[in-house]
C-alpha positions in Angstrom: 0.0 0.0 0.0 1.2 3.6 -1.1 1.3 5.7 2.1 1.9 10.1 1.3 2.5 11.6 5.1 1.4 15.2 5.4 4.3 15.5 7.8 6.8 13.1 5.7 7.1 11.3 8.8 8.2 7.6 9.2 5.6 5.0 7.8 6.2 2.6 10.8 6.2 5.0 13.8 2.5 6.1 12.2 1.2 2.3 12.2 2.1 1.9 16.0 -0.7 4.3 17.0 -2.9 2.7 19.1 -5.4 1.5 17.1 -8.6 2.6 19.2 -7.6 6.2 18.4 -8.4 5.1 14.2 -5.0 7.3 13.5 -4.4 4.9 10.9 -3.5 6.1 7.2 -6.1 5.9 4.8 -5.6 3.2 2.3 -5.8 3.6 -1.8 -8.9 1.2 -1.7 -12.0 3.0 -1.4 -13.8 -0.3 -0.6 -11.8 -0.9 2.7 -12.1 2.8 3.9 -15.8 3.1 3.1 -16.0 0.1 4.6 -13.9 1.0 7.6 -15.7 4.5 8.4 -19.3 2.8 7.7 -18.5 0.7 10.8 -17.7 3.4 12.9 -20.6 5.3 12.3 -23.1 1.9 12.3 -26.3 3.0 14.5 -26.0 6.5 13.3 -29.4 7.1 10.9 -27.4 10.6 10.2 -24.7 9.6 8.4 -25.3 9.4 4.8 -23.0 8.6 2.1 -23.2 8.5 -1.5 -21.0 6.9 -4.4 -20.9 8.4 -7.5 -18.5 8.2 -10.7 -15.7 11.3 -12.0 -15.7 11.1 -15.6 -17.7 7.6 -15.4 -14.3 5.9 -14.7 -13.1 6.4 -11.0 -15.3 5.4 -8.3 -15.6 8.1 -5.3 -17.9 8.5 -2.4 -19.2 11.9 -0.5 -19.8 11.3 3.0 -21.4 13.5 5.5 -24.0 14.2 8.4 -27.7 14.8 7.3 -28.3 18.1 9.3 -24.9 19.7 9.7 -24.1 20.4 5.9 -26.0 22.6 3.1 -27.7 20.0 0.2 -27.9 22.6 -2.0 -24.3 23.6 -1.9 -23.4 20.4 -2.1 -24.7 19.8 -5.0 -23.9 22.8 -6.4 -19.7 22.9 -5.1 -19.0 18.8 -4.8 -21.2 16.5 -6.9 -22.6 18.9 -9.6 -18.3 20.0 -10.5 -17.4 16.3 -10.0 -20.2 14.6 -12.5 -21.1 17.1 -14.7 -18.4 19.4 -15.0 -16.3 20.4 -18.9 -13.1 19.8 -17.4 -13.9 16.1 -17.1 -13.0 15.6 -20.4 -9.4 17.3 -20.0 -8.7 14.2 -17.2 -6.1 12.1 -17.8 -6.0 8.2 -17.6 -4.4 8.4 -13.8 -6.4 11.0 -11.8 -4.7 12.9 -9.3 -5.7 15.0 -5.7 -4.7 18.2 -8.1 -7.1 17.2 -10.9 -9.7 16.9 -8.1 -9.2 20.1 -6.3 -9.1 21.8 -9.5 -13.0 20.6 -10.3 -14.8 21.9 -6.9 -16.1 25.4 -6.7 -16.1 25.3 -2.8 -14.1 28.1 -1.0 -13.3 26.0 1.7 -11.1 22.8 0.9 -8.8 20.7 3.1 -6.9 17.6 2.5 -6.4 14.9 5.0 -4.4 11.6 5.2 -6.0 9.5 8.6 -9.5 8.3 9.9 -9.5 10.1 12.4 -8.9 13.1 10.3 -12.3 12.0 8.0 -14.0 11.3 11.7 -13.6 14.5 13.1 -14.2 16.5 9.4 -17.3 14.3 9.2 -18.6 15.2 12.9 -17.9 19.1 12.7 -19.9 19.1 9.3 -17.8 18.7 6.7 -18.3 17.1 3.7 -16.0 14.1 2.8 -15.0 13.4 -0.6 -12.7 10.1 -1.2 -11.5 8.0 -4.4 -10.8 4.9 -5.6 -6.4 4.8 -6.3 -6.2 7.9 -3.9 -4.9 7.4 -0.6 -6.1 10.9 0.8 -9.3 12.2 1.7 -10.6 15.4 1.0 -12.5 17.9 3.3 -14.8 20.6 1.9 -16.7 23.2 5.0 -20.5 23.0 3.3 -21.5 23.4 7.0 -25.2 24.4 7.6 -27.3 24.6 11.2 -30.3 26.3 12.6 -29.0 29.0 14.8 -30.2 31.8 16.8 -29.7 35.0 14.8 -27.5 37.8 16.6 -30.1 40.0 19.2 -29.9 42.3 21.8 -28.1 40.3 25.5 -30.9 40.1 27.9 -28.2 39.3 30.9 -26.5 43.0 30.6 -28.7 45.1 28.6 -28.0 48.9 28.1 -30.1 52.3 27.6 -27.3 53.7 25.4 -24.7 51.7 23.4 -24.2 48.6 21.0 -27.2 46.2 20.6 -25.9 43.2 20.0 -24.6 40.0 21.6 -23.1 36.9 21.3 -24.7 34.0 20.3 -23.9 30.3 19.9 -22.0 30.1 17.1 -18.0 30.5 17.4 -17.7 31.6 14.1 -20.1 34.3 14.3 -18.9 35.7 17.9 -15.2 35.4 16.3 -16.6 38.1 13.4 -18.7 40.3 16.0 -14.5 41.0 17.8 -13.3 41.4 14.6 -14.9 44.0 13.2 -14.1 45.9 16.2 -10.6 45.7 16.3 -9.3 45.8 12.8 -5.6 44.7 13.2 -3.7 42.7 12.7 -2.3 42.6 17.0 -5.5 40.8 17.9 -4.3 36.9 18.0 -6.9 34.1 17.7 -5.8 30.7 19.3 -8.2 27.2 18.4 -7.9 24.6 20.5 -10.4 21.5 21.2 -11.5 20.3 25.0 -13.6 17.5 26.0 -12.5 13.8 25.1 -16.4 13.2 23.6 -17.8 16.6 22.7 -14.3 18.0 20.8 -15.6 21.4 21.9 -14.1 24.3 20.2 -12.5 27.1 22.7 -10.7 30.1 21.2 -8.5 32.3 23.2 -8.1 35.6 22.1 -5.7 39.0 22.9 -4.0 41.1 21.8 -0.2 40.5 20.9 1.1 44.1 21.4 -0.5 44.7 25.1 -1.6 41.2 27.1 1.5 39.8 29.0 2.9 36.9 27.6 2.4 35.2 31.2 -1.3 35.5 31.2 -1.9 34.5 28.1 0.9 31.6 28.6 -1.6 30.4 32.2 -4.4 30.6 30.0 -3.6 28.3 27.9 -2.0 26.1 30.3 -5.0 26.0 32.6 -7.4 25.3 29.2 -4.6 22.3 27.9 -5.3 20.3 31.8 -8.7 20.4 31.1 -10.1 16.6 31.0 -13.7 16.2 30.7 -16.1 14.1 28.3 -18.0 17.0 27.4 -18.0 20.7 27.2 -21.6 22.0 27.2 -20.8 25.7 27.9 -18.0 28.4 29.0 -19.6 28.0 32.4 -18.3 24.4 32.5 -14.7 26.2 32.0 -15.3 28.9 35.0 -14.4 26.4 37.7 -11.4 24.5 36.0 -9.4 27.7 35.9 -10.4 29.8 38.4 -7.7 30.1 41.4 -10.3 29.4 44.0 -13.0 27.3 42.8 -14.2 27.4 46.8 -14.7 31.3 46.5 -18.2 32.4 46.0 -16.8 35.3 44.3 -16.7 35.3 40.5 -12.9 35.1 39.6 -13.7 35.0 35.9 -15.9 37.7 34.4 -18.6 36.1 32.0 -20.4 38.7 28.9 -22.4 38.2 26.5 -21.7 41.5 25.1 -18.9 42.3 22.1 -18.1 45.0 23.2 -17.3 44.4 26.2 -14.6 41.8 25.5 -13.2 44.2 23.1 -13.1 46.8 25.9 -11.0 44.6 28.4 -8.8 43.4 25.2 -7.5 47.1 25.2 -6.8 47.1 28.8 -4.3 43.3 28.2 -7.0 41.0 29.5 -7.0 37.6 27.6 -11.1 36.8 26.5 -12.0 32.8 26.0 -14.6 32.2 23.6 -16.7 28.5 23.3 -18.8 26.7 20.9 -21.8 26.7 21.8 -22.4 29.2 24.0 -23.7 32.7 24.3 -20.9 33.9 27.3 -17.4 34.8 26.6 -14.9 34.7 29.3 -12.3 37.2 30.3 -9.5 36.8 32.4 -7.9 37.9 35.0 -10.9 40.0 36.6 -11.0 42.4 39.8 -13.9 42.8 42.1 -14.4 46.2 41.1 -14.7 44.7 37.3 -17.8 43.1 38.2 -19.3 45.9 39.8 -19.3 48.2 36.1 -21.5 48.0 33.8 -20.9 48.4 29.7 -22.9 51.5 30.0 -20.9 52.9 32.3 -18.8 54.4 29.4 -21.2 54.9 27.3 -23.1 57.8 29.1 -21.1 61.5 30.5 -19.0 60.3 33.5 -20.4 62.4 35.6 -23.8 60.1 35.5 -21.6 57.5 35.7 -20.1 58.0 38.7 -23.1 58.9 40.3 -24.9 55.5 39.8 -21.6 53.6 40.3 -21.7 55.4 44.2 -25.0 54.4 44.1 -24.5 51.1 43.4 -21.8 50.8 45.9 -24.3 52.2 48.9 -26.9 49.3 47.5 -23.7 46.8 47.3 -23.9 47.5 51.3 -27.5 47.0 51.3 -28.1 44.1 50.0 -25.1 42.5 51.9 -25.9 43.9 55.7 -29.7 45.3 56.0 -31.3 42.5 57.6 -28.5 41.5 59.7 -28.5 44.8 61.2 -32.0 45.0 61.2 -31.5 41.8 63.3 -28.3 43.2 65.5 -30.3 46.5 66.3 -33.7 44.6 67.5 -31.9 41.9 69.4 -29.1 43.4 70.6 -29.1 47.2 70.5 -32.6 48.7 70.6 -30.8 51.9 71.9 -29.2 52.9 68.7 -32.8 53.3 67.5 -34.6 56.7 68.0 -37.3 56.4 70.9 -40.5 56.9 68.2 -39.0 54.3 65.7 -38.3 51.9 68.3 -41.7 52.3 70.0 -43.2 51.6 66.0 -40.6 49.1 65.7 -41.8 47.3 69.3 -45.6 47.8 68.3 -45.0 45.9 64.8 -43.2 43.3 66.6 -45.3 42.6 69.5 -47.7 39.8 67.9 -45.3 37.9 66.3 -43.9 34.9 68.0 -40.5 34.0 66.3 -37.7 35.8 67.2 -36.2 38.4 64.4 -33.7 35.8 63.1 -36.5 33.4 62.3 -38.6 35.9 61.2 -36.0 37.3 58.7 -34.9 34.1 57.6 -38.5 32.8 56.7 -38.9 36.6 54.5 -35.1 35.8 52.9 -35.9 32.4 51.4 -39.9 33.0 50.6 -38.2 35.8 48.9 -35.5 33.4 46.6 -38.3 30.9 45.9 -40.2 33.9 44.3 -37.4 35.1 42.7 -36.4 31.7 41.8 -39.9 31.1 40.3 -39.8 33.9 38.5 -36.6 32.9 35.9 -38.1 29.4 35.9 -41.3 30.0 34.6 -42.2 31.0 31.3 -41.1 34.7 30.7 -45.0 36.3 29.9 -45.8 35.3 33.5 -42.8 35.0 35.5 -42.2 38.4 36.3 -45.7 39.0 37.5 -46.3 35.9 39.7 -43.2 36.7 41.5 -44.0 40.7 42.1 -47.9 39.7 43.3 -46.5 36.8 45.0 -44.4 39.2 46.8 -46.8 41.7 47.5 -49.6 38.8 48.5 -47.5 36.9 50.6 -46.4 39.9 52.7 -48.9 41.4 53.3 -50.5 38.5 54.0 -47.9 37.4 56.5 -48.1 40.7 58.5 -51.7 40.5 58.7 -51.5 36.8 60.4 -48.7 38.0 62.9 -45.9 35.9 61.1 -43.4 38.8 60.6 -43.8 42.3 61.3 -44.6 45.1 58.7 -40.7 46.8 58.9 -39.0 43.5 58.2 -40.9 43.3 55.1 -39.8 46.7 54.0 -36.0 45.2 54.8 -36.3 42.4 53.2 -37.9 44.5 50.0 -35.2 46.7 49.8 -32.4 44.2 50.1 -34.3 42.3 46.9 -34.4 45.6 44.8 -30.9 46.3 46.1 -29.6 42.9 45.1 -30.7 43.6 41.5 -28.5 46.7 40.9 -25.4 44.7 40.1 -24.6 44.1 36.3 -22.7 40.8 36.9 -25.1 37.7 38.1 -22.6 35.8 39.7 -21.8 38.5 42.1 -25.0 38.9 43.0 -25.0 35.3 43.7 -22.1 35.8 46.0 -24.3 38.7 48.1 -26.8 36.6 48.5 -25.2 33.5 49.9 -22.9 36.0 52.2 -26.4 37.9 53.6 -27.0 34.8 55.4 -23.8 34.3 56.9 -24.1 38.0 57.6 -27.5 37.1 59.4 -26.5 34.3 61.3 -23.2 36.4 62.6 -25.7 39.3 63.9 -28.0 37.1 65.2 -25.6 35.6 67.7 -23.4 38.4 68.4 -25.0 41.9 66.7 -22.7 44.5 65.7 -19.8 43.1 66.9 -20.9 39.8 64.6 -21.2 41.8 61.5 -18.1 43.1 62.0 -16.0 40.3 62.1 -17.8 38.8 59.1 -17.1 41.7 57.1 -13.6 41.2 58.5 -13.5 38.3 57.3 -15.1 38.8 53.9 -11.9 41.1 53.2 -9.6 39.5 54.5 -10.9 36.8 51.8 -10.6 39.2 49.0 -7.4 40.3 50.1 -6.3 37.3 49.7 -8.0 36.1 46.4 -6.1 36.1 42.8 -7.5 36.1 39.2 -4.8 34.6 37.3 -2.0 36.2 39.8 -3.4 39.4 39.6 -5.1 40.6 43.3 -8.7 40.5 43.3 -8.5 44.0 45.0 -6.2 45.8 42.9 -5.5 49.0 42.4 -7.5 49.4 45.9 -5.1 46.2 47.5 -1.9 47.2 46.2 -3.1 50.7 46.3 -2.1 52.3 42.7 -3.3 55.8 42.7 -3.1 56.1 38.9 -5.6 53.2 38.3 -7.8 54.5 40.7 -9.5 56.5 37.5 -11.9 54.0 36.5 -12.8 52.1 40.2 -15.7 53.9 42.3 -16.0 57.1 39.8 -15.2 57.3 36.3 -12.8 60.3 35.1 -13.5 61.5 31.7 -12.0 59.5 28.6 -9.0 62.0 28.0 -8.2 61.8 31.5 -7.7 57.6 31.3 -4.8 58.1 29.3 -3.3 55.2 31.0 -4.0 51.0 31.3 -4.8 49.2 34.4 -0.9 48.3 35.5 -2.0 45.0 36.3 -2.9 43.7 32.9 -1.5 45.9 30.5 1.9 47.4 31.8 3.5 45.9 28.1 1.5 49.4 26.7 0.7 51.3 29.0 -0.3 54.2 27.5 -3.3 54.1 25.0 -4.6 57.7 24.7 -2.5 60.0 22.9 -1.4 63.9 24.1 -4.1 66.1 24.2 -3.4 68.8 22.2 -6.7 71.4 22.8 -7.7 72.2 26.2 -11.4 73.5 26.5 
């Protein structure tokens, strides 16, 4: 048997591959690799093949998956050019991979030499094209799926700026960063995980500002990845994250262009997988999550307002009912003497202590909220708000809890949705209970030591090496531009240190003062 390498490498070293891996070269005999390839796809009522005849002398056959390819373009690039076609006639008595390549119309053509080359061409919708006396197969991209067109992100919408997200094809998320950042510094790097799934994951920066030893971690941390199957980027989050125990988000997750592009500029590295809507970028500080894409959209000096805002709600939604608890347990005396006589009044029919009274509010309120996102979107978001208002003020008017805790526990909710990245939000409300518990049992002096804790935590936390508290913990004046306010554009003249200290500087001298 004739054997052509692709990498002229030694014809015996390729036949010791283990031979569950099919590695093994294609042979010249299309009735033994036909035969071979129907075998490993037996059971699959996708896989269709056809045999037809170039030049009615040499036998071929077109293999691919029903559903993943174009029929039409098929028969318009592959068999049409390869049956019907003038330059039949110009074929000589031995045919050639040349003479073949020549004949299809098809922009996108590979050769290949193994089956497991034709297995994974076949499975990631290619069409596969081999012939009878050639010992190579060849791969045309006729791909063709039902996908979801390109709309607004309903995770991080915006009043003002760019409408459109991500969606689940690669491909198209790939073009959405590329027509942003038209240069030829922006670096796209393919590589497959999961042993089953073959999951495509591209890792993306840009060559001229991310630091070679981020993007050198990220592609480590992607390479140990061993899993049968990757169904989204979230499956990724928790493989390379540098404390998977955290509850804080380590890895920021978007479904928005532009805000990959955005953290690009600033030498952040952004992971993009098949499949799924979210991009990830990397590293990430816990200010990062707390800024929205609109942030930079609007005049700064709105933007800093409602970034102080969201702060003072960041605070809400963490403490208010534990020091609702801490002040009604333990220090009624902080309380004004009206208030606390309203306070006592509200309080005096109902027959669970304020920690059991807050915790039943707290979790009636994440079953509503939780009912909400699972039911269907017309009437999710009004069972939850009448459920809300039903429940309460049923519950005040049995005695269960009293009427302020169920303006706490209100507040808290509306405060908890301020924050533009879910998984933070997660995070606040998993901590609010251990910020409940600590008040319960020792008041102010609890929920100080948990929010002790809390930063010690985040003092300690990394995102790919870089602190989780930075420029606040090492305290860089200079980045501080862009952390609780937002300076104007021409004043950010500068990248965060962290990420992009290869180029630091990204704005140029401003010539006209006004």
């Amino acid at each position: 048997m004739k054997v052509s390498w692709k990498n002229k490498k030694d014809f015996a070293s390729k036949q010791n591959i283990n031979k569950e891996s099919h590695d093994h070269v294609l042979s010249e005999n299309l009735q033994v690799n036909g035969t071979t390839i129907k075998k490993l796809f037996d059971g699959a009522m996708d896989f269709t093949f056809r045999e037809i005849e170039i030049n009615n002398i040499y036998h071929a056959m077109i293999i691919y998956l029903d559903g993943l390819v174009d029929l039409e373009k098929i028969e318009l690039h592959v068999i049409h050019p390869l049956m019907k076609d003038d330059k039949l006639n110009n074929l000589g008595s031995k045919l050639t991979i040349e003479q073949i390549l020549a004949l299809l119309s098809s922009a996108d053509v590979k050769q290949g030499y193994t089956f497991q080359e034709v297995i994974d061409q076949i499975l990631i919708g290619s069409v596969v094209v081999l012939v009878n006396g050639i010992d190579k197969a060849i791969f045309i991209s006729e791909q063709s799926w039902e996908q979801r067109s390109v709309s607004e992100p309903l995770s991080e919408a915006v009043v003002m700026g760019p409408r459109e997200g991500f969606t689940e094809n690669i491909k198209t998320n790939v073009s959405m960063v590329r027509r942003r950042l038209k240069t030829t510094k922006l670096k796209l790097e393919s590589m497959q995980i999961g042993k089953l799934s073959k999951t495509e994951v591209i890792i993306t920066y840009l060559e001229n500002i991310a630091q070679h030893s981020i993007v050198e971690e990220v592609r480590t941390r992607l390479g140990q990845i061993d899993i049968d199957a990757i169904e989204d980027s979230g499956y990724i989050v928790e493989f390379i994250e540098d404390n998977p125990a955290s509850v804080f988000p380590q890895v920021l997750q978007t479904e928005r262009p532009d805000r990959v592009v955005g953290n690009l500029l600033e030498g952040r590295v952004g992971i993009m997988v098949d499949n799924s809507p979210f991009a990830l970028i990397v590293p990430v500080t816990c200010f990062q999550t707390m800024n929205s894409p609109e942030d930079y959209y609007g005049r700064f000096v709105m933007a800093s307002f409602v970034r102080l805002i969201r702060y003072l709600f960041l605070m809400i939604a963490l403490m208010f009912p534990a020091i609702y608890i801490a002040v009604t347990t333990f220090h009624q005396e902080l309380l004004p003497t009206n208030l606390l006589f309203s306070v006592a009044a509200s309080r005096e029919k109902v027959p669970f202590p304020a920690v059991v009274e807050a915790l039943l509010m707290e979790i009636t309120f994440e079953a509503l909220r939780e009912a909400g996102l699972r039911l269907p979107r017309p009437i999710g978001s009004t069972v939850s708000i009448v459920g809300a208002l039903v429940i309460g003020q049923a519950a005040v008017e049995a005695g269960i809890v009293s009427a302020p805790l169920v303006i706490v526990v209100a507040t808290t909710g509306i405060a908890s949705f301020m924050f533009p990245n879910y998984p933070l939000t997660g995070a606040i409300r998993l901590l609010r209970f251990f910020m409940i518990f600590l008040a319960a049992t020792l008041g102010f002096y609890g929920i100080l030591l948990g929010v002790f804790f809390i930063l010690v935590h985040l003092v300690k936390l990394r995102s790919f090496g870089v602190p989780y508290l930075s420029p606040v913990s090492p305290f860089n004046l200079n980045n501080m531009k862009d952390i609780l306010i937002r300076v104007p554009w021409w004043m950010m003249n500068q990248r965060p240190e962290q990420t992009g200290k290869r180029n630091i500087r990204r704005l140029g001298v401003r010539k006209r003062k006004y």
